[in-house]
C-alpha positions in Angstrom: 0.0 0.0 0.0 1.4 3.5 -1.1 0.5 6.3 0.8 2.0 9.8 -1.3 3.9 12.1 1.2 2.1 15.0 1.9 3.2 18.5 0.8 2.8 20.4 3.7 5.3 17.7 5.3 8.4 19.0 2.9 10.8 17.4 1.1 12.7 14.1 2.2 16.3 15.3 1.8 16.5 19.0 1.9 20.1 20.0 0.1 22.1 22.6 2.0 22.5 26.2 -0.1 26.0 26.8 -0.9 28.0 30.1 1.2 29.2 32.8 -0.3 33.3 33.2 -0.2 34.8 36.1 -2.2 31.2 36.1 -4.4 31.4 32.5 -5.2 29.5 29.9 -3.9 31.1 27.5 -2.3 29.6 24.1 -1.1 30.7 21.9 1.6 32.3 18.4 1.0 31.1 15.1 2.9 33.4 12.3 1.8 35.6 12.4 -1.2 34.1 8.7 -3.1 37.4 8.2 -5.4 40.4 9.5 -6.9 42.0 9.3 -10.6 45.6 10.2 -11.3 45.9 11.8 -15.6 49.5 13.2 -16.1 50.1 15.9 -13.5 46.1 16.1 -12.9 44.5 14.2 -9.7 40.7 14.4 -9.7 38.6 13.8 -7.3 35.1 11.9 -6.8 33.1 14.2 -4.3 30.2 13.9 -2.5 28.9 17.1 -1.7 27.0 17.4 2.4 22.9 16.9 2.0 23.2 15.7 -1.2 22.8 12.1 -2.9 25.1 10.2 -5.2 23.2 11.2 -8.5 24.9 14.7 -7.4 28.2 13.2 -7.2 31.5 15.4 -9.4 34.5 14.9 -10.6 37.0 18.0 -9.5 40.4 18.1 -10.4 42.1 19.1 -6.7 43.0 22.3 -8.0 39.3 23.1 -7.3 39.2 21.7 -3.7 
């Protein structure tokens, strides 16, 4: 039996709004997932705090 979540409720998983540092936003890391070395370039898998895995980004470390 499916019961729909009511709207007055809210959402399930409210995502955090980024700060503002130096007029950029700026978002807050929860775990970093993976990593990939590509010639002098390391990226980084990131999971990003009050969001899911469909959100997940590559970022080279320059951008940490």
């Amino acid at each position: 039996l499916y019961h729909e979540r009511p709207p007055d409720i809210g959402p399930t998983n409210v995502q955090a709004q980024p700060d503002l540092v130096d007029g950029e936003d700026e978002f807050e890391v929860e775990d970093f997932i993976a990593h990939s070395a590509k010639g002098k370039t390391t990226e980084y898998l990131v999971r990003f705090m009050s969001y899911g895995p469909e959100d997940d980004l590559w970022l080279p470390e320059k951008n940490l």
